[in-house]
N, C-alpha and C positions, 0 to 999 in steps of 0.2 A: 256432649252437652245438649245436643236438640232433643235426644232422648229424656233429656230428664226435665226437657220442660213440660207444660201443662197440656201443649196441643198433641207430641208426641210420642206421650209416655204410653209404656208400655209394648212399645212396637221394637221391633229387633233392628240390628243394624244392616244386615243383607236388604231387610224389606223396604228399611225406612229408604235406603240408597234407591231403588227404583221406585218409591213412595215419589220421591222427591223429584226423580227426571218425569214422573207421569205429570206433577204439578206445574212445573216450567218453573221451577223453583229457579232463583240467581242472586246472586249476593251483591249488596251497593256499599258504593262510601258514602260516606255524608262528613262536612265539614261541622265545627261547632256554629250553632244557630240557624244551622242550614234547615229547611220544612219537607218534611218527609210527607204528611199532609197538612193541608190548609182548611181551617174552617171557611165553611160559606162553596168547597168544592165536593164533588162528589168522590170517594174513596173506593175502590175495590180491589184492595189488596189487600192479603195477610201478611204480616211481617214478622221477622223474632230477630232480637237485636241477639250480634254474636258477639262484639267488643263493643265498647265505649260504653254510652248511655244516652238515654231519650228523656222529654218530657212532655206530658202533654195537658196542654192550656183550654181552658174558656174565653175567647176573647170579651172584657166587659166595653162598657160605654166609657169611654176618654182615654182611650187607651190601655185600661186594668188588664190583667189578666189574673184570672181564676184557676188556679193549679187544680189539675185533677190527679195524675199520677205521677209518676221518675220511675223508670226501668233502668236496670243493668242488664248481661247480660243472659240470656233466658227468658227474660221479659217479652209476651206474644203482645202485639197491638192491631188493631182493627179487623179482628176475631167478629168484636160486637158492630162495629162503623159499616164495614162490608157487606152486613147480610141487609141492610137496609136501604129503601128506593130512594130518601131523603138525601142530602149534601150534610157531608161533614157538620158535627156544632163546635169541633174540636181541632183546637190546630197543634201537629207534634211534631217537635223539634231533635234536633240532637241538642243534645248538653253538652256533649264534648265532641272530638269527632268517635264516631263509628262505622261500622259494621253491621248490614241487615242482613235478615233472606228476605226475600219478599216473593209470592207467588201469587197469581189470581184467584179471587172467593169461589168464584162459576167453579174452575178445576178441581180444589177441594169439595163441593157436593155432587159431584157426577162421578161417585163413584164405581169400580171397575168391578166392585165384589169380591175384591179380595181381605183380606181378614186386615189388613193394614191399613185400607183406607175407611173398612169399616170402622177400626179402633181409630181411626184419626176424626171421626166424626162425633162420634160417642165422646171422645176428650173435646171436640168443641162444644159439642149440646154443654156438658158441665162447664166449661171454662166460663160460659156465657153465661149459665145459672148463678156463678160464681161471683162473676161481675154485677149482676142484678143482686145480689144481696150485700157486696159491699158499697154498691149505691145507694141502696137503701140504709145503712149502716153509716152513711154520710149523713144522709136527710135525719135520720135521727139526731145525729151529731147538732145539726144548725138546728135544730127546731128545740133544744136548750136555753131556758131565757138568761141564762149567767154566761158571763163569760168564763170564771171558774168553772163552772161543770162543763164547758165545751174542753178548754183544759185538759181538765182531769179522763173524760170520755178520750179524748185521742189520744194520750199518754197511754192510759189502760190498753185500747185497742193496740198501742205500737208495741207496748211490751209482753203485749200475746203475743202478737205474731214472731216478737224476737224471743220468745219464749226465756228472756230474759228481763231482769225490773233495770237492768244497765244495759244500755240501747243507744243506737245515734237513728233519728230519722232523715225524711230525704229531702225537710226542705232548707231553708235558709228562715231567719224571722220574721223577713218580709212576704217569704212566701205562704209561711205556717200563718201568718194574719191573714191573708185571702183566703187560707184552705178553710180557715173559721170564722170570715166573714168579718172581723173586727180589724180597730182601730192598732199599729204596729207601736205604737207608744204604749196603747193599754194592755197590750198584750204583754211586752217587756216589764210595765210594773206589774202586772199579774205574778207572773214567775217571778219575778225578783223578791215580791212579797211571799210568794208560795216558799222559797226555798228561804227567806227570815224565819216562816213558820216548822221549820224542818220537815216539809215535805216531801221534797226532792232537791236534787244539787243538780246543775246542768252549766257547758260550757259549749256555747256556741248551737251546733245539733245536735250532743249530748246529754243525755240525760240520765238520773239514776233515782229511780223513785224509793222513798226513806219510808212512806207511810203507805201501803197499794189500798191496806183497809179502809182507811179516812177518806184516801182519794175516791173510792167507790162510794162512801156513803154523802160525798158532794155531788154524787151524778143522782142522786134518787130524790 
């Protein structure tokens, strides 16, 4: 499984085994809602969940929180938090309990020269590129003046990635209105109208989009 995540790929499993004792690599539990990290604290650790699941929040003013992502397992976190001198903006939780690795940033960039930790570096440069374009792929998202096309914009993006138009995403309603910035009432008649209009059918975090054309030509 670490193999075929994003920070490990392509490394063998002999290598990655003493990849891993060079890192001080160790595995935690975490209870559900327990804070793996806390915003407003400084982070220096890389993490990859091996069970359960994470999520990780924005804290707003009155208490909001602003969803940023949900991991399962394979899910790498503070890849991008770690290589920066700043304090957390981001606080992440378990969703359920789990299972990490967690090892320190410093270990992974002082590397030995060996062809494993050089490819373990070269998969973090991209994971982090990675990360910067799907942030930016957010920012596009909110800067949408319809709530329909924020809508239609994430639905599209989810069912690329599920390379399927029948998909569940990872939030809950309440938490898909903070991730788009609206109001959890207008959100719910939005879809509720969407799918009168036969655009899609959806129950709960499922969804199944009827029209991907239409949907696309709401976002332009």
């Amino acid at each position: 499984m670490l193999r075929s995540t994003s920070l490990f790929t392509g490394i063998e499993d002999d290598a990655l085994r003493v990849l891993l004792s060079e890192l001080g690599a160790v595995i935690r539990s975490y209870g559900k809602g327990e804070a793996l990290v806390q915003a407003g604290m400084p982070n220096r650790r890389v993490g990859i969940v091996l069970t359960g699941s994470i999520e990780a929040y924005r804290p707003a003013p009155g208490g909001a929180r602003v969803p940023i992502t949900r991991m399962g397992p394979g899910g790498v976190f503070g890849d991008v938090l770690s290589g920066s001198s700043l304090d957390s903006p981001v606080t992440v939780v378990a969703a359920s309990s789990c299972e990490v690795l967690l090892f320190p940033y410093e270990r992974l960039l002082l590397s030995d020269g060996s062809a494993a930790h050089q490819q373990a570096l070269q998969n973090l440069v991209r994971t982090i590129s990675d990360k910067y374009f799907s942030l930016s792929r957010r920012i596009d998202l909110l800067v949408l003046k319809s709530l329909r096309a924020k809508v239609c914009a994430y639905l599209l993006s989810e069912a690329e990635r599920a390379g399927n138009l029948t998909f569940s995403i990872p939030f809950s309603r309440i938490q898909l209105a903070d991730y788009l910035n609206c109001d959890r009432s207008a959100l719910s008649r939005e879809l509720s109208q969407m799918q009168r209009d036969g655009l899609l059918d959806t129950y709960r975090s499922s969804f199944k989009l009827l029209q991907p054309d239409a949907l696309r030509q709401m976002v332009l």
